[in-house]
Backbone as CSV, one residue per row, in Angstrom:
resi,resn,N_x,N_y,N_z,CA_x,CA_y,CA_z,C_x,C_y,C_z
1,UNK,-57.288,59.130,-14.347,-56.935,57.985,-15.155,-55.414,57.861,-15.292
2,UNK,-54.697,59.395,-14.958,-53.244,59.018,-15.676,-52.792,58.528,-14.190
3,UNK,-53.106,58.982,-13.091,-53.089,58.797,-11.889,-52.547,56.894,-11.362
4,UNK,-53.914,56.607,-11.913,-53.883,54.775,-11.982,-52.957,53.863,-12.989
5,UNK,-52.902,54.811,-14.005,-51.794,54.058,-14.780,-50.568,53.830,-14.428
6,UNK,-50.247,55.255,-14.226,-48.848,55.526,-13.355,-48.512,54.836,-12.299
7,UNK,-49.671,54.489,-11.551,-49.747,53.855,-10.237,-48.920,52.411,-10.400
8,UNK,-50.164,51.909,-11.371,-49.905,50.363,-11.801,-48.664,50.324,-12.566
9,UNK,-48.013,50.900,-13.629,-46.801,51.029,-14.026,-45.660,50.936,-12.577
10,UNK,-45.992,51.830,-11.409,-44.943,51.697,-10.665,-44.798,50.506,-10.148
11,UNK,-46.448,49.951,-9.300,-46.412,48.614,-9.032,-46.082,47.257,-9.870
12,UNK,-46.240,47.848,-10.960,-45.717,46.424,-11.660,-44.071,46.441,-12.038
13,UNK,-43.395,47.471,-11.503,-41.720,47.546,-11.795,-41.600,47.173,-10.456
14,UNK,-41.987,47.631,-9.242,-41.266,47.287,-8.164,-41.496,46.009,-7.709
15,UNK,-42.704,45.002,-7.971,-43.466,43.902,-7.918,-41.673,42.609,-9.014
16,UNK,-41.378,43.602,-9.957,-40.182,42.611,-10.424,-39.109,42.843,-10.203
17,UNK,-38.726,44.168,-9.282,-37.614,44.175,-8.831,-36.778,43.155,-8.380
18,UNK,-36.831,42.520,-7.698,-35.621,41.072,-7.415,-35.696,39.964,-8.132
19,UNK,-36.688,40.310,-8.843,-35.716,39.225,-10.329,-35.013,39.726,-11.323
20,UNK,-35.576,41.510,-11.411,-34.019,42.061,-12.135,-33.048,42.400,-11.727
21,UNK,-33.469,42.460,-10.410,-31.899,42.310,-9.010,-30.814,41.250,-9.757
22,UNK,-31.997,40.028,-9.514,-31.134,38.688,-9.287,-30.044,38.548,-10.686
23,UNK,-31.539,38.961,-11.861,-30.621,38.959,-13.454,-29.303,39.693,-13.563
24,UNK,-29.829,40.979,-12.857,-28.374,41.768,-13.204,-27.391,41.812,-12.626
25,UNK,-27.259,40.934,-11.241,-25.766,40.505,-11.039,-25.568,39.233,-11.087
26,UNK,-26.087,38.842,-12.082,-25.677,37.092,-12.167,-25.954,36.000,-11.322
27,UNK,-26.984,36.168,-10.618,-27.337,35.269,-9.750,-28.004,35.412,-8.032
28,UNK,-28.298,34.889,-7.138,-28.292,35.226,-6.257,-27.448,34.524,-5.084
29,UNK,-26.878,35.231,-4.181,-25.546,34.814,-3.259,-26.595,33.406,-2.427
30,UNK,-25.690,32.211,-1.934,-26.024,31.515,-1.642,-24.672,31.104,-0.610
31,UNK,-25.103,30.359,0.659,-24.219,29.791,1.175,-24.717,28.309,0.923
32,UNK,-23.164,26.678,0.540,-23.636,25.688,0.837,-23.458,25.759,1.765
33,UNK,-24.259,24.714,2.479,-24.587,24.393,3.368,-24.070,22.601,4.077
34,UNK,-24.063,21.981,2.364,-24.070,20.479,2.886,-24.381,19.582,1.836
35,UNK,-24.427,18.358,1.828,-25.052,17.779,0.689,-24.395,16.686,0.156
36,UNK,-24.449,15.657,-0.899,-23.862,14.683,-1.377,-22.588,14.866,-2.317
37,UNK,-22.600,15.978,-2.820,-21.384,16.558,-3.937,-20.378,16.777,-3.135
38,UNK,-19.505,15.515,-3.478,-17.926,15.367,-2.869,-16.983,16.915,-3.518
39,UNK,-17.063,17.331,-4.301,-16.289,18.090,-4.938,-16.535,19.932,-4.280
40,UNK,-17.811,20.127,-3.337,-18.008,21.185,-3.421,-17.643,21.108,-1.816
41,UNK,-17.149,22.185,-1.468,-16.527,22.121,0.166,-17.899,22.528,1.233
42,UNK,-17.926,22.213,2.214,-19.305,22.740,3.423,-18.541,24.274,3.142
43,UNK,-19.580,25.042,3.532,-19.680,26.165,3.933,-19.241,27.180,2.636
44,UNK,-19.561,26.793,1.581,-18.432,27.158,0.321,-19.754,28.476,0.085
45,UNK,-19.669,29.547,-0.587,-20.097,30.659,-0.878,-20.273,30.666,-1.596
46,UNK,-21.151,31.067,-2.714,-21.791,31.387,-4.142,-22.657,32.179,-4.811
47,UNK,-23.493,31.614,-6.167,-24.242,32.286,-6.324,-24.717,31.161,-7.600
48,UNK,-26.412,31.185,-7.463,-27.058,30.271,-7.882,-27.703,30.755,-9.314
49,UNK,-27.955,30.110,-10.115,-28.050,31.095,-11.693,-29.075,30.312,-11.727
50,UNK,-30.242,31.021,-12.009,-31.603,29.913,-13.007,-31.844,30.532,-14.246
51,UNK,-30.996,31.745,-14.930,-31.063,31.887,-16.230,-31.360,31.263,-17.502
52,UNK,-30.211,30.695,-17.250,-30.206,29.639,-18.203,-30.995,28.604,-18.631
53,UNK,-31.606,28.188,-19.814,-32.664,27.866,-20.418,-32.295,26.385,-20.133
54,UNK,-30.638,25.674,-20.321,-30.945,24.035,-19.948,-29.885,23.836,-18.048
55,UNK,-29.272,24.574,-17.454,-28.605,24.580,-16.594,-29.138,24.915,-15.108
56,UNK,-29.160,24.527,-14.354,-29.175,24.971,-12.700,-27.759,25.092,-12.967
57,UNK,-27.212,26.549,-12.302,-25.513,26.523,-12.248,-25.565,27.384,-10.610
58,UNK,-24.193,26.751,-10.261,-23.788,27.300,-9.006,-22.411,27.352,-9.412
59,UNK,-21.687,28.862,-8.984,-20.806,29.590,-9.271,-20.176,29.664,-7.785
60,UNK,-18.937,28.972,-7.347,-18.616,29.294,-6.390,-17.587,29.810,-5.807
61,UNK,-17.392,30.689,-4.959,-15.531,31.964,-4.586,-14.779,31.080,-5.238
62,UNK,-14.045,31.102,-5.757,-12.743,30.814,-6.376,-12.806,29.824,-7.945
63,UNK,-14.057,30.658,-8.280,-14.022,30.471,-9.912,-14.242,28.456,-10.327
64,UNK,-15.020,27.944,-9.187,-15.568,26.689,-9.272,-16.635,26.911,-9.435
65,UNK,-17.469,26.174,-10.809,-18.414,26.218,-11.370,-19.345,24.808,-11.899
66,UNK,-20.408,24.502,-11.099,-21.392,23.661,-10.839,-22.626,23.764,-11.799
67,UNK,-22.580,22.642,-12.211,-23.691,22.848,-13.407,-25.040,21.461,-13.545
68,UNK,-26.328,21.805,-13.523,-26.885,20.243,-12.896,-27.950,20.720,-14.077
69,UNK,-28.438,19.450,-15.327,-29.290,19.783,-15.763,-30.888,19.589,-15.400
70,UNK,-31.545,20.930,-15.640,-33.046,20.840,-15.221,-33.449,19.638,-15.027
71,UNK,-33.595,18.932,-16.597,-34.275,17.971,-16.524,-33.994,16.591,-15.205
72,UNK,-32.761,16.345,-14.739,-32.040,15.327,-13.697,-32.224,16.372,-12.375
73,UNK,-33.125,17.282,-12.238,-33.661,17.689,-10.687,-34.729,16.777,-10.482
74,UNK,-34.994,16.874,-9.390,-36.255,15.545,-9.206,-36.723,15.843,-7.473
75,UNK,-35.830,16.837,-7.110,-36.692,17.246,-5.461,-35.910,18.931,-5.759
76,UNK,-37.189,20.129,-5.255,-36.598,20.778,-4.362,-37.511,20.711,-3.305
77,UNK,-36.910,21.133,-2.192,-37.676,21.436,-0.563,-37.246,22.898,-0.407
78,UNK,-37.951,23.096,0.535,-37.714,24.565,1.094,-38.328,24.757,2.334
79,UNK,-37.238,24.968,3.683,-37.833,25.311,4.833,-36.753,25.848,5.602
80,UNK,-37.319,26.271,6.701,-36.629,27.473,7.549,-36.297,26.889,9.279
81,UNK,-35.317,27.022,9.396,-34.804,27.210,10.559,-35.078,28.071,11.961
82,UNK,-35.784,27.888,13.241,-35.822,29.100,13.689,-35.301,29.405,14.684
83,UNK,-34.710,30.117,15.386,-34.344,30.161,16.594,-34.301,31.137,17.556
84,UNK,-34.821,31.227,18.810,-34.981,32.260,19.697,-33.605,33.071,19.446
85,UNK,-33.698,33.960,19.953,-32.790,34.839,20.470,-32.321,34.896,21.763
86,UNK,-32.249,33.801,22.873,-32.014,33.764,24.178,-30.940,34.677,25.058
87,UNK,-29.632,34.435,24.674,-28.543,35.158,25.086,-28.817,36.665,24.548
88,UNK,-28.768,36.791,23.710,-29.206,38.498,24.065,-30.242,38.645,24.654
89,UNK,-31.093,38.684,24.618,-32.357,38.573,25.201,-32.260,38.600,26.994
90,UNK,-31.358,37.646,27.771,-31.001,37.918,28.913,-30.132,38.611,29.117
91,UNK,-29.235,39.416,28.437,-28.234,40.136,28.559,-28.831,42.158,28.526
92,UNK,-29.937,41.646,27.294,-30.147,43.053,26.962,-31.321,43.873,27.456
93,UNK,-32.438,42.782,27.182,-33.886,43.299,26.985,-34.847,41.808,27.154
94,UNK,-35.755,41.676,27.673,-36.951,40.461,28.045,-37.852,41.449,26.705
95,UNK,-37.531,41.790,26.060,-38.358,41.922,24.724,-37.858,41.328,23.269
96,UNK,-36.636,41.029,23.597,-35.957,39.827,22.244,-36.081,38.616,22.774
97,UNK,-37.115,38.305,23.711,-37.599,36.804,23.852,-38.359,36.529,22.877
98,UNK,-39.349,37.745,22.568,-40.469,37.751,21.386,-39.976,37.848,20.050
99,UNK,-38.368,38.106,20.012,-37.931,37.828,18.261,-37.053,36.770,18.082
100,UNK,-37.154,36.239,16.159,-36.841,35.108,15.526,-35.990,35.379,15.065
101,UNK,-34.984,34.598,14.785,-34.361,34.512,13.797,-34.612,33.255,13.049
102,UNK,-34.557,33.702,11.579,-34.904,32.790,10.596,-33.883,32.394,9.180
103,UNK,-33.845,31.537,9.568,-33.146,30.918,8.205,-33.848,30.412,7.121
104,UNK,-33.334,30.428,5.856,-34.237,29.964,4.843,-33.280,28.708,3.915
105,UNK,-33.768,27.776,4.212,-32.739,26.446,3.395,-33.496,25.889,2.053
106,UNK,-33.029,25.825,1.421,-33.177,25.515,-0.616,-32.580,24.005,-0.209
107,UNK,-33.307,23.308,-0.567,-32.705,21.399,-1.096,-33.117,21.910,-2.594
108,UNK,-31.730,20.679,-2.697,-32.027,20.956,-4.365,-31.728,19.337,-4.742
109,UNK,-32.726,18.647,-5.139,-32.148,16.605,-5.363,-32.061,17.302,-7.167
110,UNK,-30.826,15.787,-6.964,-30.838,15.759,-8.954,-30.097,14.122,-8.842
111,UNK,-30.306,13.763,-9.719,-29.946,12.542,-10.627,-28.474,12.941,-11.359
112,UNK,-27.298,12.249,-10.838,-26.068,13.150,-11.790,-26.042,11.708,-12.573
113,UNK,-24.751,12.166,-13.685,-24.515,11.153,-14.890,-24.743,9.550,-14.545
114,UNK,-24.044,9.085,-13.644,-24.146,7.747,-13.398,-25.359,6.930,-12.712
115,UNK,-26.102,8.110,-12.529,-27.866,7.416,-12.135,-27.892,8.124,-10.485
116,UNK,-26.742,8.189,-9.717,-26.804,8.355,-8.141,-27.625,9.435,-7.988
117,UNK,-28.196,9.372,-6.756,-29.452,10.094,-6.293,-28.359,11.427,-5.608
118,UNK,-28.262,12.849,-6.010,-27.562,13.485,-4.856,-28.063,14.813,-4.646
119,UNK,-27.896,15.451,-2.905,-28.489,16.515,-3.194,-27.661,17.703,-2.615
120,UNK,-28.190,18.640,-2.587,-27.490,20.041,-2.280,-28.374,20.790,-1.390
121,UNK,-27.735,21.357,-0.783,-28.182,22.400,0.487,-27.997,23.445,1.102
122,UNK,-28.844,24.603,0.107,-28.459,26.029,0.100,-28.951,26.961,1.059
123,UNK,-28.438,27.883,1.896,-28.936,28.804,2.895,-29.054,30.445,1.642
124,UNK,-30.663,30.496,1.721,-30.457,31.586,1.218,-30.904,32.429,1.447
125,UNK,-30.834,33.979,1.493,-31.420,35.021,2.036,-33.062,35.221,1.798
126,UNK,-33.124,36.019,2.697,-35.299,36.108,2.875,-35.722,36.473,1.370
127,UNK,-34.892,37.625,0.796,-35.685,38.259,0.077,-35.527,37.625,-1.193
128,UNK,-34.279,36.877,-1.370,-34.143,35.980,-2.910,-34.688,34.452,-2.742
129,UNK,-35.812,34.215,-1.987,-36.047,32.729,-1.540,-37.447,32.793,-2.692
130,UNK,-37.909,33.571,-2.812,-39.411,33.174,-3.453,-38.749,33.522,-5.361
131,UNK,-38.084,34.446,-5.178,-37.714,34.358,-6.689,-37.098,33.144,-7.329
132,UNK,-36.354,32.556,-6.517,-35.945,31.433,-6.557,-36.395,30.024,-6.708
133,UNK,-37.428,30.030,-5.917,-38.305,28.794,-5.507,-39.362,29.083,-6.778
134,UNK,-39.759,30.221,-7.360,-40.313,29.980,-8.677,-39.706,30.062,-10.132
135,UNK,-38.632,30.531,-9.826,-37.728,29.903,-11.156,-37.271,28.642,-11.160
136,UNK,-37.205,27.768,-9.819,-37.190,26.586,-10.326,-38.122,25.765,-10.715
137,UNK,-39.109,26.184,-9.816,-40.320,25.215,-10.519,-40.626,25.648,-11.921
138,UNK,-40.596,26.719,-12.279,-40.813,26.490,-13.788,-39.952,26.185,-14.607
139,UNK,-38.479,25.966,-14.553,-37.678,25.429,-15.455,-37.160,24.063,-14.935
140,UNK,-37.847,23.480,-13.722,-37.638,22.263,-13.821,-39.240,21.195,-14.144
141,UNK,-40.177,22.107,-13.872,-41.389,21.403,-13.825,-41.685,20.634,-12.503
142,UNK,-40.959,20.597,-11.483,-40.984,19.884,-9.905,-41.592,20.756,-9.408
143,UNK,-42.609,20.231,-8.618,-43.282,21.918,-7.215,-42.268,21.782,-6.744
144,UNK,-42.477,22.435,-5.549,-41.190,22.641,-4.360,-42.204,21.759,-3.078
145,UNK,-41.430,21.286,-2.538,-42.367,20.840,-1.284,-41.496,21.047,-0.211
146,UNK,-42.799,21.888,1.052,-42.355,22.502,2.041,-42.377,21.700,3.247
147,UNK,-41.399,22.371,4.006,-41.551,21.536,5.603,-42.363,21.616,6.484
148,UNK,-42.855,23.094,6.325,-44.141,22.689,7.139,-45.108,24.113,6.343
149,UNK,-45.960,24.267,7.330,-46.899,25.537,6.341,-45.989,26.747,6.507
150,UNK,-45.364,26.997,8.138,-44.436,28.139,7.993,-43.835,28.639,6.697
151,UNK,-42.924,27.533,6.476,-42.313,27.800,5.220,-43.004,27.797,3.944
152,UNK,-44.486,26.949,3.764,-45.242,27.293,2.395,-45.850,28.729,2.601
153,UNK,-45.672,29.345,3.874,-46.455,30.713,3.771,-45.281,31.639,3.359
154,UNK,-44.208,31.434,3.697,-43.063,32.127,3.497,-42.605,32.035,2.197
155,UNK,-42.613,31.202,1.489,-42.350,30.450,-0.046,-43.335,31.457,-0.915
156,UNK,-44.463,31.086,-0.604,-45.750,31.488,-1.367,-45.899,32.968,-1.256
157,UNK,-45.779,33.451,-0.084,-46.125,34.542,0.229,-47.355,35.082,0.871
């Protein structure tokens, strides 16, 4: 009996590990990517906060700080990029024909002050994509809608 407790105690700490990852360094790293926000540069580096009880915030290198409220989100998407591995693959080995590389892209739509429709477009790593994709749906109340099932299997898990 102490056996199973212990068990389930471990599984249920390591089961929340990357959301106390994400809590305890303030966010999770994000590259933009792209998007309608004149003010934020392509390729700009960050880190995306869903802490906060009324804020989506994006924190970006050089102490620029992005703030969109929950309620004025109104799309996220989530889907992945894939792409062979070709050039290595002929260079190295005819066995990295059979591997992916995968990207994982976050849309994020919101409604800013003056009514305009705008959105954002985050590249974010494998392992902070599902913590993510369910902290927003619950503090914005939006599902997420995927690009194809790839990515709802990848999302979902």
């Amino acid at each position: 009996m102490r056996i199973l407790v212990l068990t389930a105690a471990v599984l249920l700490f390591v089961s929340f590990a990357p959301l106390q990852l994400a809590l305890a360094d303030g966010g999770v790293h994000v590259d933009y990517v792209g998007g309608t926000v004149q003010t934020i540069d392509s390729k700009a580096a960050g880190r995306i906060r869903t802490t906060d009880a009324e804020f989506f915030q994006l924190a970006l290198s050089g102490k620029q700080e992005f703030r969109v409220p929950y309620d004025k989100i109104n799309l996220l998407e989530y889907g992945q990029k894939v792409d062979r591995r070709y050039l290595v693959a002929a260079i190295l080995s005819p066995m990295f024909l059979l591997s992916k590389s995968r990207q994982h892209f976050l849309t994020v739509g919101y409604t800013d002050a003056d009514g305009h429709q705008q959105a954002m477009v985050f590249r974010v790593a494998k392992g902070d994509v599902r913590t993510v994709l369910v902290s927003l749906e619950a503090r914005t109340g939006v599902k997420v809608q995927y690009q194809d099932l790839e990515a709802r299997k990848a999302g979902k898990g």
